[in-house]
C-alpha positions in Angstrom: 150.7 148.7 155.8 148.7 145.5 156.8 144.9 146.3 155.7 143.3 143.2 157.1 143.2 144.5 161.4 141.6 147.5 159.5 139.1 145.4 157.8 138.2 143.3 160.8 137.8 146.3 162.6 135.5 147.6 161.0 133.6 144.1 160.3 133.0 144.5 164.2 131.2 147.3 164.2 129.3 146.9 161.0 129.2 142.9 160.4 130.0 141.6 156.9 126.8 142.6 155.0 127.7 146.5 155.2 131.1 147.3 154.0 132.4 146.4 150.5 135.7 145.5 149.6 137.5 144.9 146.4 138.1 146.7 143.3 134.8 145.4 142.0 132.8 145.5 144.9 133.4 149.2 145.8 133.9 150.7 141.9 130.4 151.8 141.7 131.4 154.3 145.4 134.9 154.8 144.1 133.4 156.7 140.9 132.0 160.2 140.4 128.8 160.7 138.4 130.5 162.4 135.4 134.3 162.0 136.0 137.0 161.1 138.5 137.9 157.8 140.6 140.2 156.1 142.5 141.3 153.4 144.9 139.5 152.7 148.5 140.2 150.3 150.6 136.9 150.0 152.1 133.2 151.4 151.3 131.3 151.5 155.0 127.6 151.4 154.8 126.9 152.6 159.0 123.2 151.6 159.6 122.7 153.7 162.4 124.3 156.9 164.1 126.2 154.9 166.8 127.8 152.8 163.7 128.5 156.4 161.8 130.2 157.2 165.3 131.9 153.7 165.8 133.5 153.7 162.2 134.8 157.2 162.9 136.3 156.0 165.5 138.0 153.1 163.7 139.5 155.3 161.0 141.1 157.5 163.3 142.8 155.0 165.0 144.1 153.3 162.0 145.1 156.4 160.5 142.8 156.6 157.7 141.5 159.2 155.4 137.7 159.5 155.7 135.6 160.5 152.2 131.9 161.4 153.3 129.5 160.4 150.5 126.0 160.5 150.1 123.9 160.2 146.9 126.9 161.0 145.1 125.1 163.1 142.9 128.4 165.9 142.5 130.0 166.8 139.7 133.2 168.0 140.6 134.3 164.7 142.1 134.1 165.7 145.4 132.8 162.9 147.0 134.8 160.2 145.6 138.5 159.2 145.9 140.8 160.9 143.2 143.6 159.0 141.6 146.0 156.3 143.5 148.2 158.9 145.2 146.9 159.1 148.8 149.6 158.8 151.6 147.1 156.3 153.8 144.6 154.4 153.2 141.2 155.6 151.6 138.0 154.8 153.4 134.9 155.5 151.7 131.7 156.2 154.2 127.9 156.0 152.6 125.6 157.5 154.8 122.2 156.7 152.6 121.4 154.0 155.5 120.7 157.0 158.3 117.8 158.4 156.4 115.3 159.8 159.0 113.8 163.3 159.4 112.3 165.0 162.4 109.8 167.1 162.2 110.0 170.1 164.8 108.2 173.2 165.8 105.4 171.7 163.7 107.0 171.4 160.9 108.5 175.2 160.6 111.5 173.4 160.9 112.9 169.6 160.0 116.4 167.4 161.7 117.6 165.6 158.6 120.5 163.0 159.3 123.2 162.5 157.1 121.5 160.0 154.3 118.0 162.2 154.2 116.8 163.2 150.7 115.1 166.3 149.4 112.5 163.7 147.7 111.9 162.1 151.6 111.9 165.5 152.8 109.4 166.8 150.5 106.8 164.0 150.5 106.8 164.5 154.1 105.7 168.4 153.9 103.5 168.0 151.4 100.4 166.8 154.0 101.4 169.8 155.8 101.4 172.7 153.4 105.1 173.0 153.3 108.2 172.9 151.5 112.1 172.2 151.9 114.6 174.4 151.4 115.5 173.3 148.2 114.5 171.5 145.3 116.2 169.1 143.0 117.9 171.6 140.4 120.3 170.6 138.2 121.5 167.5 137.4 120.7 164.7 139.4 118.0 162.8 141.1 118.6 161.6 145.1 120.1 164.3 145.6 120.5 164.4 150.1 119.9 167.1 152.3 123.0 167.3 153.9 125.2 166.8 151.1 123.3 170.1 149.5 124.6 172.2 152.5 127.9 170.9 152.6 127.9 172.2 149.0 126.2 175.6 149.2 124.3 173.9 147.1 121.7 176.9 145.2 119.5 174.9 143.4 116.5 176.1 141.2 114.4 178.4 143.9 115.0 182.5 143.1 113.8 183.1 146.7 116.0 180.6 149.1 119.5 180.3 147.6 122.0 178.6 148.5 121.2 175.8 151.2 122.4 177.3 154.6 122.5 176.4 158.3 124.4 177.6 161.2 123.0 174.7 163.5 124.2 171.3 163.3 125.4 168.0 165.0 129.2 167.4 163.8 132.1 164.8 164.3 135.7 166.9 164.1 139.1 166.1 164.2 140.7 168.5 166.2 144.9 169.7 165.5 145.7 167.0 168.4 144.1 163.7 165.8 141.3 163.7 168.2 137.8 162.6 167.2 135.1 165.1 169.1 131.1 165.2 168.4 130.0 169.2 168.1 126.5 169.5 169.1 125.4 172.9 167.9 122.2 172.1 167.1 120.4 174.3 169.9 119.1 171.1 171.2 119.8 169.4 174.5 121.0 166.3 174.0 123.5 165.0 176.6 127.0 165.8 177.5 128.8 162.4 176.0 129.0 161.6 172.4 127.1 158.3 173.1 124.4 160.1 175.1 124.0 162.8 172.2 123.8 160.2 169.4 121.5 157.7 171.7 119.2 160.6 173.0 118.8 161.9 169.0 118.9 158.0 167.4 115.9 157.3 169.2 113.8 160.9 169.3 114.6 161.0 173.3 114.4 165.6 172.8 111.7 168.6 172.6 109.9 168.6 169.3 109.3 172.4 170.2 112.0 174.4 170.5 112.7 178.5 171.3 113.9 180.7 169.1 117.5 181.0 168.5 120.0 183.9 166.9 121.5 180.4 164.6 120.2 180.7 161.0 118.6 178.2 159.8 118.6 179.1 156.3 119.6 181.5 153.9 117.3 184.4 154.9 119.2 187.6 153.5 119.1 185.8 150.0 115.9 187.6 148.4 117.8 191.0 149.3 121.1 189.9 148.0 120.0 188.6 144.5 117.3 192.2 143.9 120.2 194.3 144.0 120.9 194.0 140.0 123.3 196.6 140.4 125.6 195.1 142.3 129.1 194.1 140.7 129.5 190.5 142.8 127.9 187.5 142.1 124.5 187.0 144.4 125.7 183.1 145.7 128.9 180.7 144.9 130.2 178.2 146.2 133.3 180.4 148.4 131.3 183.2 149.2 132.4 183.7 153.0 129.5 184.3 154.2 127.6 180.8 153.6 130.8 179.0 155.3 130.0 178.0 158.7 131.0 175.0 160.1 128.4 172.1 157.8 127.2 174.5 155.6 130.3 174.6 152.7 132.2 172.2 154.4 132.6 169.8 151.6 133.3 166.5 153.6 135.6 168.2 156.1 133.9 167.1 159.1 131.2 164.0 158.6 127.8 165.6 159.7 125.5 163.4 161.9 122.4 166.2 161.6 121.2 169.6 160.2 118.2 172.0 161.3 116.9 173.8 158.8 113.7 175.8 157.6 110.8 175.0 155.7 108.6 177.2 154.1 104.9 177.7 153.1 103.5 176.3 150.2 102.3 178.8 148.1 98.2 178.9 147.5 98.8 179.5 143.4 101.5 178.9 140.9 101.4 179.8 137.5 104.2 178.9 134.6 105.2 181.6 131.9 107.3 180.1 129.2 108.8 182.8 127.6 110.6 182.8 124.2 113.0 185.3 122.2 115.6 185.7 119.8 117.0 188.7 121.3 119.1 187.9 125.1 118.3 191.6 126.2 114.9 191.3 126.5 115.6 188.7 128.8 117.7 190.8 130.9 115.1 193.3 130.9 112.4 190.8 132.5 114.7 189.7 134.9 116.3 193.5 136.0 112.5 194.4 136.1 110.9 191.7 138.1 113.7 191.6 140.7 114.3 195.8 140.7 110.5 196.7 140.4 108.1 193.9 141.7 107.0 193.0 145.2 106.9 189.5 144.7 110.0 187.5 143.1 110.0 184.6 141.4 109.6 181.4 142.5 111.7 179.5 140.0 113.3 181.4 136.9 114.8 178.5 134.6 117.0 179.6 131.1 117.4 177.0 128.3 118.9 177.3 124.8 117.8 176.4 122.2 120.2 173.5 121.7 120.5 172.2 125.0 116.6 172.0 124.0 117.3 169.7 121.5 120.0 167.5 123.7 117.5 167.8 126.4 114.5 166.5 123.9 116.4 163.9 122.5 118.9 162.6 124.8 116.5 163.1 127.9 113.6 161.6 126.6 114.1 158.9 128.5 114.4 160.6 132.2 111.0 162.2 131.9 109.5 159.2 130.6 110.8 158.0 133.7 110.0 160.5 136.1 106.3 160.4 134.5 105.8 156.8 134.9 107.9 155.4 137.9 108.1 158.8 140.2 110.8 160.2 141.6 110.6 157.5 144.9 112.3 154.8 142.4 114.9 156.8 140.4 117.4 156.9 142.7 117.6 153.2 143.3 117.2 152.3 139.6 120.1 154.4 139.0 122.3 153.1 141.6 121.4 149.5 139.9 122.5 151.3 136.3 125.8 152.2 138.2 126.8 149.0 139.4 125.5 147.0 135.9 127.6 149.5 134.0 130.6 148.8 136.2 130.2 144.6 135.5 129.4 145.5 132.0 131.9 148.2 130.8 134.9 145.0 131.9 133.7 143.0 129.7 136.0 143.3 126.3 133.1 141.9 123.9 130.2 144.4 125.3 129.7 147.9 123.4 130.3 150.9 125.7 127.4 152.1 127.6 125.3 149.5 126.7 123.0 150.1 129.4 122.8 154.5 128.0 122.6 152.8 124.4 119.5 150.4 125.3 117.9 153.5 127.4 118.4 155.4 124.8 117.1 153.0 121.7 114.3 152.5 124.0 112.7 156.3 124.4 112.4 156.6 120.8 109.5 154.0 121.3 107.3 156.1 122.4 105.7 159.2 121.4 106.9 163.0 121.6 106.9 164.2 124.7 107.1 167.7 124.9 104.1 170.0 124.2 103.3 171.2 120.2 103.2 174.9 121.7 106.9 174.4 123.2 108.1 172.7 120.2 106.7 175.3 118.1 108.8 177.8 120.6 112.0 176.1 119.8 111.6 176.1 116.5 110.6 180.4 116.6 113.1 180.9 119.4 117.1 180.7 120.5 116.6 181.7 124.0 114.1 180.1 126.4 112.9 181.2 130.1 110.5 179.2 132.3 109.1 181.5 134.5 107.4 180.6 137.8 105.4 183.5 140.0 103.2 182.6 142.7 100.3 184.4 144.0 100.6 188.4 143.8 103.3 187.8 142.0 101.1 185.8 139.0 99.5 189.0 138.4 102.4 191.3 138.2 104.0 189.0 135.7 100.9 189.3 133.5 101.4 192.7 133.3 104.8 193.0 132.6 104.7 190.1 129.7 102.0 191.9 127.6 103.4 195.1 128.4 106.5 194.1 126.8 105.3 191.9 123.9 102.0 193.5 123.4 102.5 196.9 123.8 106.3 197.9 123.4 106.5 195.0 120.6 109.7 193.3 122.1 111.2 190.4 120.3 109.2 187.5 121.6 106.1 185.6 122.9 105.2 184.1 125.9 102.9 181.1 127.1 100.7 180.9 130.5 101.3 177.6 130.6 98.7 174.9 131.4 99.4 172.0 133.8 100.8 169.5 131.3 102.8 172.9 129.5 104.5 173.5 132.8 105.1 169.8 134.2 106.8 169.2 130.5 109.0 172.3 130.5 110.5 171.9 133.9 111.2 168.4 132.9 112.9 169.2 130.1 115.1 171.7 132.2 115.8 168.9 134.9 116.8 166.7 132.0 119.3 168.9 130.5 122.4 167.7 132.6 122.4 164.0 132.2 121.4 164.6 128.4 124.7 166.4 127.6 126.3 163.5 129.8 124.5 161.1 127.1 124.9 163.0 124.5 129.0 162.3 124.8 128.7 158.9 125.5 126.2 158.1 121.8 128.9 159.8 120.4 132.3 159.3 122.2 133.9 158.0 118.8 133.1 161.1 117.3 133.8 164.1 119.8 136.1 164.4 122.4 135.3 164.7 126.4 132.6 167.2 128.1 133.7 170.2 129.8 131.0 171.2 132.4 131.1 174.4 134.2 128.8 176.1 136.6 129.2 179.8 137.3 128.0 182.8 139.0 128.4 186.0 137.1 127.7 189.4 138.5 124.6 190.4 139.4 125.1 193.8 137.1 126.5 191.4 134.0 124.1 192.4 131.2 125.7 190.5 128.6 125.2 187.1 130.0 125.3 185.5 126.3 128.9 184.1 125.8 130.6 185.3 123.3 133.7 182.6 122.8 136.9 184.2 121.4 138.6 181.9 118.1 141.1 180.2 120.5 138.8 178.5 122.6 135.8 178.3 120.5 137.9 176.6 117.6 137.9 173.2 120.1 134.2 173.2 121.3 131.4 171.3 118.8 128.7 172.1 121.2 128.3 174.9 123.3 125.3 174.1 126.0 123.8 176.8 128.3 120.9 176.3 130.8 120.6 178.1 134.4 119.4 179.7 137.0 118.0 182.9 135.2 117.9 184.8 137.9 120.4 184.0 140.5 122.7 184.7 137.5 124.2 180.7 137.8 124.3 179.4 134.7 125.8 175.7 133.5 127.8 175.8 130.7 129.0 172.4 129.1 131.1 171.6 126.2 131.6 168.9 124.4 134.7 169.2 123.1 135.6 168.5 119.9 138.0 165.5 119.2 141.1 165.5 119.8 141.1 168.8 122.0 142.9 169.0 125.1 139.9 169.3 128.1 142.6 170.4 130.3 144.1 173.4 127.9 140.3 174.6 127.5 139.6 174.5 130.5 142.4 176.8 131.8 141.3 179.2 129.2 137.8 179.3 129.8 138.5 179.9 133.4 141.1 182.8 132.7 138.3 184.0 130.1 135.5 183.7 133.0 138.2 185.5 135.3 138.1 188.5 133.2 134.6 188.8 132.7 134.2 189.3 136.7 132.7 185.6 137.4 132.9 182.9 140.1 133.1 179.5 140.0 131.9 176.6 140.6 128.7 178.4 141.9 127.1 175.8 143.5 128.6 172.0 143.2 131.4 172.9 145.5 135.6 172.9 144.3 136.2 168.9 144.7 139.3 167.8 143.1 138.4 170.2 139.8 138.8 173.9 140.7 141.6 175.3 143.1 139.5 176.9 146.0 140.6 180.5 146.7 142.3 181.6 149.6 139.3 182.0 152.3 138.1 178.8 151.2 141.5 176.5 152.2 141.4 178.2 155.0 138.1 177.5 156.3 138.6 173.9 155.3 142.3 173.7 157.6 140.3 174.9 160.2 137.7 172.5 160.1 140.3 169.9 159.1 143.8 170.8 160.5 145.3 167.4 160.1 143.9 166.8 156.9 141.9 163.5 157.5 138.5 164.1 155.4 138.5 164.6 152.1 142.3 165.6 151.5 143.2 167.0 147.9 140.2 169.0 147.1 140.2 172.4 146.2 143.9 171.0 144.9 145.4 171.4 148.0 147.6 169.0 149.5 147.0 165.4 150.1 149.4 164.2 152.4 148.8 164.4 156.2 149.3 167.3 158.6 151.0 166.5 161.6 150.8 170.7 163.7 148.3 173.3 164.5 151.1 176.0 162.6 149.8 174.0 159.1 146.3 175.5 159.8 
């Protein structure tokens, strides 16, 4: 197929300084944060909502397959191309340009476009008192808003779950190859697409708007995660009930807005860090506070004890960074480390990772970082829980922490945490990811390749501590737990030992994670790692019949379909 009508077409709508073309040029968009690639022909870079439109447009018409991307901050390849074997050509769309948030019905509620962050979105609350509906969680920093719905995204926050919305502005291709804008945002906007895009582009609409029956976010979620008794997991990634049109979509349709909740900003916080060497008492605090209190956690973070370690050492680096540059720069200064490693890592006389080894060298310049009274923690205990209450909940977390360890005598200790106690400990968490990530790369010649997994087990599961049988546990040199205590979503990664087939593992931790009642991924959505179960390819053939966005995720097909009997 002649590429070059494709190229110029889109040139027209964009000019020449946002799209990228060329293996070099576009590797840093073609790549996923932890794993998976492959070949585009273009990476667009729309500047405004009428480009995002425009583009659409041009892609359809040239018969292209469309990959939504924002931060690209997944890590189950989802938002990049996989492998070489597409059937057209591969367009790659950034929408990090088309950044803006409205604010509406004071603030109870916010419009994100497609390229919004969570840190944008919560430095614009802040002067009001409020909060988004999620916080960074996991694993990576510039995280957006609407990439966290199209995920299901859960996050850290025991009281929001999962990122939801039922209302939403959305471009769809329909079983006939025909581009439409849905407007089901409950806002008027027009009738046209180009009256819809120009009337919300330039803020032309009622900042105050009725109620509406639309969700807005997950609302039932503080009732679904207290029932403790319950056999099912309390949020993952298929659960059929978050999948409605944006929310869960995974790239199927390309999103031009969102409406979602904010909430109040608690008047008092307090941080608990609890340590133990026996896993039951854990699962005591968290059946007792979620079964028995009136106020639930805000935040209810698991570490152990050796992703405390990776985290410490491997990490060191992203809180120094965090501390000293804020959380406005990180996202650009790792987009720069992305495209330096990309020059760099062709380059046959350059080290790999030079740019993780120099990071790395560097942090150990400067002084320990975490707290003596958490260090002396890791070294007392295996299994650590950073525990968050806020206001009548503060108190009923006193009383259930010295009852347990100063009256019944449970295995264990807990800190009420001071500001600097609590800042470092929830750093540490947030580190955790990109540490194992680093942790590989220092020692790639050494162990083999990093297994990540994040799952949801059942809300009843009382033994949540993995218990590997020989078969698998004979290939793993470092088991690494940390999650959302909780929620019961807990990220597992292995590094592998060398030599060990990642792909053999993996099928056997699955089948193992199968029998123990669990579901997975539970919040980073299927990409082009996990198969998606039945209700999830279906919801994703109706939202794509023809198979245009995203194709080959979940591991379904790849190639095009041409009837409305496919769906």
């Amino acid at each position: 197929m002649q590429t070059a009508p494709i190229i110029d077409a889109f040139k027209r709508v964009l000019g020449e300084g946002n799209l990228a073309v060329g293996k070099r040029q576009t590797e840093h968009y073609r790549k996923g944060w932890r794993s998976g690639e492959g070949e585009a022909l273009a990476v667009l870079f729309p500047q405004t909502l009428m480009q995002y439109w425009e583009v659409l447009k041009v892609c359809v018409e040239y018969n292209c397959i469309i990959i939504m991307q924002a931060a690209k901050t997944g890590l189950t390849e989802g938002s990049t191309p996989s492998g070489n074997d597409y059937d057209r050509p591969v367009v790659v769309i950034n929408t990090l340009a088309m950044d803006d948030i409205v604010l509406i019905n004071d603030g109870r509620q916010v419009l994100s476009f497609p390229g919004a962050t969570l840190f944008k979105l919560e430095k614009m609350l802040k002067p009001l008192g409020r909060a988004p509906h999620s916080v960074i969680g996991s694993s990576c920093l510039g995280a957006s808003i609407v990439g966290g719905v199209a995920n299901n995204s859960g996050g850290a926050l025991v009281k929001r779950g999962p990122a939801y919305t039922e209302l939403s502005l959305f471009a769809q291709i329909d079983e006939n190859g025909e581009l439409k804008l849905v407007n089901h945002l409950g806002i008027d906007l027009g009738e046209t697409p180009e009256e819809i895009i120009g009337n919300l582009s330039s803020g032309n609409f009622s900042k105050s708007l009725p109620e509406t029956s639309k969700k807005a976010s997950a609302s039932d979620y503080e009732e679904i995660v207290r029932d403790v008794n319950a056999d099912t997991p309390s949020r993952f990634n298929a659960d059929p009930t978050r999948l409605y049109e944006a929310s869960g979509c995974a790239g199927k349709i390309a999103v031009f807005a969102v409406r979602l909740d904010t909430f109040e900003v608690p008047k008092k916080e307090q941080t608990f860090y609890i340590g133990t060497n026996d896993a039951a008492v854990l699962t005591r605090i968290r059946r007792d506070i979620l079964s028995t209190f009136d106020n639930v956690p805000e935040v209810g973070e698991y570490l152990h004890r050796e992703i405390f370690d990776i985290a410490d050492m491997y990490g060191k680096d992203t809180i120094l960074s965090i501390e000293r540059l804020g959380t406005d720069a990180l996202p650009k200064m790792f987009a720069l480390k992305g495209r330096v490693d990309a020059v760099l890592n062709k380059l046959p006389f350059m080290p790999r990772y030079l740019s993780d080894r120099v990071m790395q060298f560097g942090s150990k310049l400067f002084s320990d970082q975490i707290p003596a009274s958490l260090r002396a923690y890791r070294d007392k205990y295996e299994h650590h829980l950073i525990l968050k209450m806020s206001d009548g909940g503060i108190e009923e977390a006193n009383s259930l922490l010295s009852k347990l360890f100063n009256v019944e005598k449970l295995d264990g200790d807990y800190i009420t945490c001071d500001d600097e106690e609590a800042s470092k400990a929830f750093l540490l968490r947030f580190a955790a990811a990109g540490a194992a990530v680093r942790y590989q790369m220092m020692h790639h010649e050494q162990v083999g390749e990093i297994l990540a997994l994040d799952i949801a087990l059942r809300r009843n599961d009382e033994f949540w501590v993995e218990k590997l049988p020989e078969h698998i546990a004979k290939h793993i040199e470092k088991p690494l737990y940390y999650g959302h205590f909780f929620c019961h979503v807990f990220h597992q990664d292995y590094i592998l030992k060398k030599g060990s087939d990642p792909k053999k593992v993996k099928a056997d931790m699955l089948a193992l994670l199968d029998s123990r009642g669990a579901k997975y991924p539970a919040e980073h959505n299927v990409g082009h790692l996990y198969e998606a179960e039945s209700t999830l390819q279906k919801f994703y053939r109706e939202l794509d019949p023809t198979n245009i966005f995203n194709p080959g995720i979940g591991k379904m097909e790849k190639h095009k379909r041409n009837c409305s009997c496919c769906v």
